[in-house]
matplotlib code that plots the C-alpha trace (Angstrom):
import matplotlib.pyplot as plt

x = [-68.2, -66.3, -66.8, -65.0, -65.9, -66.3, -66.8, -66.1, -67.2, -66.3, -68.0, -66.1, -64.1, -60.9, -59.0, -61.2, -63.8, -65.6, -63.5, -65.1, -63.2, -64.0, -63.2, -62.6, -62.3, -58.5, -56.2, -55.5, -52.4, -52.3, -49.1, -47.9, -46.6, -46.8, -49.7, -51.9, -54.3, -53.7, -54.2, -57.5, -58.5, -57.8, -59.7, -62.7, -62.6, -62.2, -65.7, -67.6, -67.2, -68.6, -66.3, -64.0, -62.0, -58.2, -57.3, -60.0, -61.4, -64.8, -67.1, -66.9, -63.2, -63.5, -65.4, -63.1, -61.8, -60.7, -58.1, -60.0, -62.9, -62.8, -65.6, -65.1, -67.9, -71.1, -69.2, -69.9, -68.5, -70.6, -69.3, -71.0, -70.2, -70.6, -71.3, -70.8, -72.0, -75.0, -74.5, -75.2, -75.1, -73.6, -72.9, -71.7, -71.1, -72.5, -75.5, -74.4, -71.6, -69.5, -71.7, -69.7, -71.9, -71.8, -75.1, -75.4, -77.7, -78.3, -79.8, -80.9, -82.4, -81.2, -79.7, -77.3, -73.7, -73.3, -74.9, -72.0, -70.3, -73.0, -71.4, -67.8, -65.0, -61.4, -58.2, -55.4, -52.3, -50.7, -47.5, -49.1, -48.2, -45.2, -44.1, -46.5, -44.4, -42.6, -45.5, -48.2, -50.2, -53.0, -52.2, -51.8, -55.3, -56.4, -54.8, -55.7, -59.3, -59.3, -58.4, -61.3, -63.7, -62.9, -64.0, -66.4, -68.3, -70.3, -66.9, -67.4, -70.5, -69.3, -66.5, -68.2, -71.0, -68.0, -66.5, -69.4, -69.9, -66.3, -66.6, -69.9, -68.7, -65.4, -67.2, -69.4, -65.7, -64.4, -67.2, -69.8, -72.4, -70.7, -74.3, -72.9, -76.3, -75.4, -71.8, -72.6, -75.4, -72.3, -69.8, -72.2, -72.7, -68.8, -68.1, -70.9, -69.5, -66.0, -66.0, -67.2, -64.6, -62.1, -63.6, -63.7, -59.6, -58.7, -60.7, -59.3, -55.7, -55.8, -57.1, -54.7, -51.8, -53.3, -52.9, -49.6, -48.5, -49.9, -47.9, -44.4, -43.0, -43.1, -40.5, -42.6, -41.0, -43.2, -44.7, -45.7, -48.7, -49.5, -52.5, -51.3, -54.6, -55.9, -59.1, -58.3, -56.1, -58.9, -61.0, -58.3, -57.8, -61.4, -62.9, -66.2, -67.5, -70.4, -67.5, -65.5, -68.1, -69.0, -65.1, -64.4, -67.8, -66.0, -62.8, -64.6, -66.2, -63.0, -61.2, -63.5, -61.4, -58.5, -59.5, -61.4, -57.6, -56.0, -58.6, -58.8, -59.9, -56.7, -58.8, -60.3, -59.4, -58.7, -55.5, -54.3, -51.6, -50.9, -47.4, -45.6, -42.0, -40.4, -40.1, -36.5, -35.0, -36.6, -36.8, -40.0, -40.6, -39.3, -36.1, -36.4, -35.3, -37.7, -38.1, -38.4, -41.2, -42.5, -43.0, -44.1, -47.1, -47.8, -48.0, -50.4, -52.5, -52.0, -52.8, -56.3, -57.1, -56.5, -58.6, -61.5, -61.1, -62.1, -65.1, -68.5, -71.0, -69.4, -67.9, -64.0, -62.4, -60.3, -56.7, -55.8, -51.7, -50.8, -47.3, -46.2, -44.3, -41.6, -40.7, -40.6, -37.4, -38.3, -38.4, -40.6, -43.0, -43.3, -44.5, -47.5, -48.7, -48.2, -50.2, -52.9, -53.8, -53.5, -56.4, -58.5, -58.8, -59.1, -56.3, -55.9, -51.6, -50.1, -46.7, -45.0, -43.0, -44.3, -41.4, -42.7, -46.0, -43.8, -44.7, -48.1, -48.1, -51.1, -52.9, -53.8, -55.2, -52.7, -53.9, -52.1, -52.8, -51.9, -53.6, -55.6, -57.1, -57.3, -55.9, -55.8, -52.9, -52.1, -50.7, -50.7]
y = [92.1, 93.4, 91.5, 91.8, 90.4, 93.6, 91.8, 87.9, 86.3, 83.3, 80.7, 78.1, 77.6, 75.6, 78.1, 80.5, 80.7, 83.8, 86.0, 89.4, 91.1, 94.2, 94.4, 97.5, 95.8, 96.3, 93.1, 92.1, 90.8, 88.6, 88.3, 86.5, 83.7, 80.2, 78.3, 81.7, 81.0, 83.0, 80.3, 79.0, 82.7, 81.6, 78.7, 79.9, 82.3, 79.8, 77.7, 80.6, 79.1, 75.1, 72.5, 71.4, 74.8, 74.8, 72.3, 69.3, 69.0, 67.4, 69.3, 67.7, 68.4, 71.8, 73.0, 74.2, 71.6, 72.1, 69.9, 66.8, 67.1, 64.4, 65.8, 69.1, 71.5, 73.1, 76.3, 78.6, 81.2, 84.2, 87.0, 89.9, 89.7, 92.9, 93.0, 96.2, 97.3, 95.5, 93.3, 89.8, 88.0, 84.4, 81.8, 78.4, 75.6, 72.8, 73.1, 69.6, 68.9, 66.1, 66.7, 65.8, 68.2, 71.7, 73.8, 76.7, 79.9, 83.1, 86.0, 83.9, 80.9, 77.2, 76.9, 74.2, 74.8, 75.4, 78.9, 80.1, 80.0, 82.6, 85.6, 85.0, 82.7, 81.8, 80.8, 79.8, 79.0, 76.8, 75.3, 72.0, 72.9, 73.5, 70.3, 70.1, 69.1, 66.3, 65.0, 62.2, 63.4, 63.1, 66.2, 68.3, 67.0, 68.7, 71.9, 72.2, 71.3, 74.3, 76.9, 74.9, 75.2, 79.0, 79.4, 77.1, 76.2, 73.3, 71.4, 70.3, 68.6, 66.5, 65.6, 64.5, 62.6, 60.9, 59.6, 58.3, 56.4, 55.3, 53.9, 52.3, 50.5, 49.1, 48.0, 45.7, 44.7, 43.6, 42.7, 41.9, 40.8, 42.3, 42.7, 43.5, 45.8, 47.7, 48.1, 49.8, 52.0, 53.3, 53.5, 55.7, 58.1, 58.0, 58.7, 61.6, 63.2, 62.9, 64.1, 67.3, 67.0, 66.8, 69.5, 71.9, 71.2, 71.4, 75.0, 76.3, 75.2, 77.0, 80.3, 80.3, 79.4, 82.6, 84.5, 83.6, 84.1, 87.8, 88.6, 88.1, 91.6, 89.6, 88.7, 85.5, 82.2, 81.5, 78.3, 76.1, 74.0, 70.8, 67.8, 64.2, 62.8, 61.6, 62.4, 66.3, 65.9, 64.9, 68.0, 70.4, 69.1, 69.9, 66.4, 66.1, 65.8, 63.2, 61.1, 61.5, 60.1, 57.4, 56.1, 56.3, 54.7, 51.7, 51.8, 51.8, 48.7, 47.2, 47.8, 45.7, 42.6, 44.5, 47.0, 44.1, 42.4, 45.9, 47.1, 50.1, 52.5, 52.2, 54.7, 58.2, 61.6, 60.7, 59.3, 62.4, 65.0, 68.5, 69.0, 72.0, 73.4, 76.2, 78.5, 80.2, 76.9, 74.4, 71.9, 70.2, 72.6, 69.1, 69.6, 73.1, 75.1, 75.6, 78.7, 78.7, 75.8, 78.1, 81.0, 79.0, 78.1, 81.7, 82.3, 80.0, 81.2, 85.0, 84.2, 82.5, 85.5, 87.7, 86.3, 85.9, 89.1, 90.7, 88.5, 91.1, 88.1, 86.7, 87.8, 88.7, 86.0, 86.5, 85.7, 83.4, 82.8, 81.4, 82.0, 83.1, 86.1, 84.5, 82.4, 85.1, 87.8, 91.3, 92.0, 89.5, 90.1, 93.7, 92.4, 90.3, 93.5, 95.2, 92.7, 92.0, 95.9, 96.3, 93.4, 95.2, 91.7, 91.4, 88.9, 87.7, 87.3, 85.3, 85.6, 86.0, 89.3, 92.2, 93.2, 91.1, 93.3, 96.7, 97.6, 97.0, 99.5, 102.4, 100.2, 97.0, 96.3, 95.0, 92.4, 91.5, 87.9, 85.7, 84.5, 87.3, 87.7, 89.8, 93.6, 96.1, 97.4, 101.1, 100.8, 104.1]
z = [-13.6, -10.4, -7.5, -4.6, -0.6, 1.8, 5.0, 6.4, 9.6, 11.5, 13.9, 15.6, 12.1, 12.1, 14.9, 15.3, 17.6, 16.2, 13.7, 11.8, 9.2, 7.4, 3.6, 1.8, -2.3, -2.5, -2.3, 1.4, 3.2, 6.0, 8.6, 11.4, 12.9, 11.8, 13.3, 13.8, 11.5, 8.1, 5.9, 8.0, 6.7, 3.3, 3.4, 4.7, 1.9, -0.5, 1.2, -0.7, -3.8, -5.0, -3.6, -0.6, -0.7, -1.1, 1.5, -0.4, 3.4, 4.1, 6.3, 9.6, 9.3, 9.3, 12.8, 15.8, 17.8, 21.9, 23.6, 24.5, 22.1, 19.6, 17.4, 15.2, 16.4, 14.0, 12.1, 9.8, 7.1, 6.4, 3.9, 1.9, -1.8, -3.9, -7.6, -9.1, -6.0, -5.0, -1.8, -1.5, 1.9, 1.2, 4.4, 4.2, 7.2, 9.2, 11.8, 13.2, 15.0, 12.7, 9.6, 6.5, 3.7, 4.5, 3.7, 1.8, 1.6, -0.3, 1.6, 4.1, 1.7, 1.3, -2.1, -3.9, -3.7, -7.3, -6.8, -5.1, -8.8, -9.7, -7.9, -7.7, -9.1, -7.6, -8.3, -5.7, -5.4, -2.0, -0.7, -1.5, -5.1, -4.9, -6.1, -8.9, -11.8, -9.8, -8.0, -9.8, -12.8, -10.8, -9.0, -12.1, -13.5, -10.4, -10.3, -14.0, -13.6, -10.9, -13.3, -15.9, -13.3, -12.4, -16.1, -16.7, -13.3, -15.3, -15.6, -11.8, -12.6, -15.8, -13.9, -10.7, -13.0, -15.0, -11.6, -10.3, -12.8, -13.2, -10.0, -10.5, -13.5, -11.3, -8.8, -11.6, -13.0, -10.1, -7.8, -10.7, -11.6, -14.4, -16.4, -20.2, -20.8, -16.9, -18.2, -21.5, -19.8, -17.0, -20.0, -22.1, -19.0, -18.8, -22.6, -22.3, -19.5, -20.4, -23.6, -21.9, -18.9, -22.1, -24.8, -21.5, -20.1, -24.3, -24.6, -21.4, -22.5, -26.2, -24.4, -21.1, -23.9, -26.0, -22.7, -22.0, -25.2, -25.6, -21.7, -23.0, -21.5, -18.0, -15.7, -15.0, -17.5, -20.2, -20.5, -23.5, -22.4, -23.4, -22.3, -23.1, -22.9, -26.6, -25.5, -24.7, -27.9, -29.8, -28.7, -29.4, -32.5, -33.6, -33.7, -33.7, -30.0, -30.9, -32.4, -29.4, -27.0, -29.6, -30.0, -25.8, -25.1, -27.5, -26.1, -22.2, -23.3, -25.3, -22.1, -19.2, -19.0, -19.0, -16.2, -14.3, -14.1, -13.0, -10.7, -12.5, -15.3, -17.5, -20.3, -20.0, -19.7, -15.8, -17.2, -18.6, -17.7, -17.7, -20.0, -18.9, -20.9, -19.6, -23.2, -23.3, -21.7, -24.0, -20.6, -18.8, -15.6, -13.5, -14.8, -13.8, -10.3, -7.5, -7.8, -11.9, -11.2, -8.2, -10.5, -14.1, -12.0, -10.6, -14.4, -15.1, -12.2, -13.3, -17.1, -16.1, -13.6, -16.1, -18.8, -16.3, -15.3, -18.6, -18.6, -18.5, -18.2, -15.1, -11.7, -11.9, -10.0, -6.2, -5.8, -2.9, -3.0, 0.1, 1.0, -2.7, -1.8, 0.3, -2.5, -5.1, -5.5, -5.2, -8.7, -9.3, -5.6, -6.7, -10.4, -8.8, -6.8, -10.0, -11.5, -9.1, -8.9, -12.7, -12.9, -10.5, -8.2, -5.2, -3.6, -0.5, 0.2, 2.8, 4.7, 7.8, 7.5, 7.1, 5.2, 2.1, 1.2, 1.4, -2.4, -1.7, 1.3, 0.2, -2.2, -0.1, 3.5, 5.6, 8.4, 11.8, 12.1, 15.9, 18.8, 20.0, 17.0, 13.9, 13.7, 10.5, 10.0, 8.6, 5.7, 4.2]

ax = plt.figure().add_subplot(projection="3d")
ax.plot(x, y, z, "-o")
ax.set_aspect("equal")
plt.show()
């Protein structure tokens, strides 16, 4: 289902005091300086979808802030989506200055966050993961949950439900009263809703791996993907998902003393990792060069746009890559615009030369990015 934003406004949001920007469906790059606000545009963009949006900030974090002012103002993002044409007016923010939960609303009418997921998906790509492979797994549980959620928008749900009660059960553990009939009640909620969080991450794996797999021609390094965890091993191996949640509900309880000692869950699909080999060289992608790691995780993010976008039951997802193209050659930059228009998405690019986005010059809007404000470019 196409789905593309043809208009975004601003209210007092990060450095903007009011911003307006016109969409025309095609993918859109931003330029200028450092510090003028492109990736605040990116953001806000990203705020129209379930979630904390691509930086993980809370709501009160988010509202323009003065010299002197110690409290983040009320903000807001408003956009139009289009469906296969049809508009839908979607707005997102704060109406009190230091709130933590933003608000949402459809056409006008209070509705849960998780109805965002109904008319569009995203996947993005930051500087903050550029050091993916090298940083803690916990980081590449993330990013991979991201590209689960963009397919499966329930994932976010499981997962919260599993860490709520993960962190319920600690507390018992280390705080107690560490009630044996209160433990196995949190542990059953935890097996439930991880066996989900782990049958979801092994599905998503077998079909991004498919994807990749089928995209060999590409002058992006293929990847062989891998999850550690035994619980997402367990799924992709076919095992009965009742028996999952029956054997980690035992191993949750066979663990307590152990995790009361540590302080921590030490079982679960929170304690798995993302495995990434770089194909031709037969090496882990943190053995591998910047810009091979750089571009290994473009692929990923490429292979799961790409199978969402063929998707007719739900909307195609938006691209946000925030400074990808100054890290990619120009064989490689004109292949992602080759890309991104081949999918039909609508991505929103980030750099700060102009000189970057040339092969996308007639087939992309082009946006002037700095202090005074926000100017389209002619790029025809």
């Amino acid at each position: 289902m196409t789905t593309v934003l043809t208009r975004l406004s601003l209210t007092d949001f990060r450095s903007y005091a009011r911003a307006d920007l016109a969409l025309d469906g095609r993918p859109v790059f931003l330029i200028g300086p450092n510090g003028a606000g492109k990736t605040n545009l990116l953001e806000a963009v990203s705020l129209l979808t379930p979630g904390r949006g691509l930086r993980g900030a809370a709501g009160a974090e988010l509202g323009r802030r003065l010299p002197g002012e110690h409290q983040g103002r009320a903000w807001a993002v408003a956009a139009v989506i289009e469906a296969e044409g049809e508009p839908t007016r979607v707005g997102t923010g704060v109406e009190t200055a230091g709130a933590a939960r933003r608000s949402v609303r459809l056409e006008g009418e209070p509705v849960p966050p998780g109805r965002l997921a109904e008319h569009q998906r995203q996947v993005w790509l930051t500087p903050a993961q550029d050091r993916l492979f090298l940083e803690a797994a916990s980081d590449r549980r993330r990013f991979f949950d991201r590209l689960v959620f963009a397919a499966e928008p329930g994932h976010a749900a499981h997962a919260g439900a599993y860490e709520k009660a993960q962190r319920e059960r600690l507390r018992l553990l280390t705080d107690g009263p560490a009630d044996p009939a209160w433990l196995s009640a949190l542990e059953a909620r935890m097996a439930q809703a991880g066996t989900l969080m782990a049958d979801a991450r092994a599905r998503t794996l077998a079909a991004l791996q498919e994807e990749i797999d089928s995209r060999g021609d590409r002058p992006f390094p293929q990847a062989k993907l891998d999850l550690t965890g035994d619980w997402e091993r367990m799924a992709a191996q076919g095992a009965d998902l009742a028996d999952i949640e029956a054997r980690l509900a035992r191993a949750l309880a066979a663990a307590r003393e152990r995790d009361a000692a540590a302080g921590r869950s030490l079982t679960g699909p929170h304690r798995g990792d993302l495995a990434v080999i770089h194909a031709e060289k037969d090496r882990p992608a943190a053995e591998c060069s910047t810009g091979e790691q750089k571009a290994l995780i473009l692929n990923l993010v490429l292979g799961q746009a790409a199978r969402l976008s063929r998707a007719e039951s739900a909307p195609n997802p938006i691209l946000l890559l925030d400074e990808v193209a100054a890290h990619l050659d120009r064989r490689r930059r004109a292949a992602l615009f080759d890309e991104i228009e081949a999918l039909r998405l609508q991505a929103f690019l980030t750099g700060t030369d102009e000189h970057l986005f040339e092969d996308l010059k007639g087939r992309a809007q082009g946006v002037h990015v700095d202090a005074s404000g926000l100017a389209i470019l002619d790029t025809e």
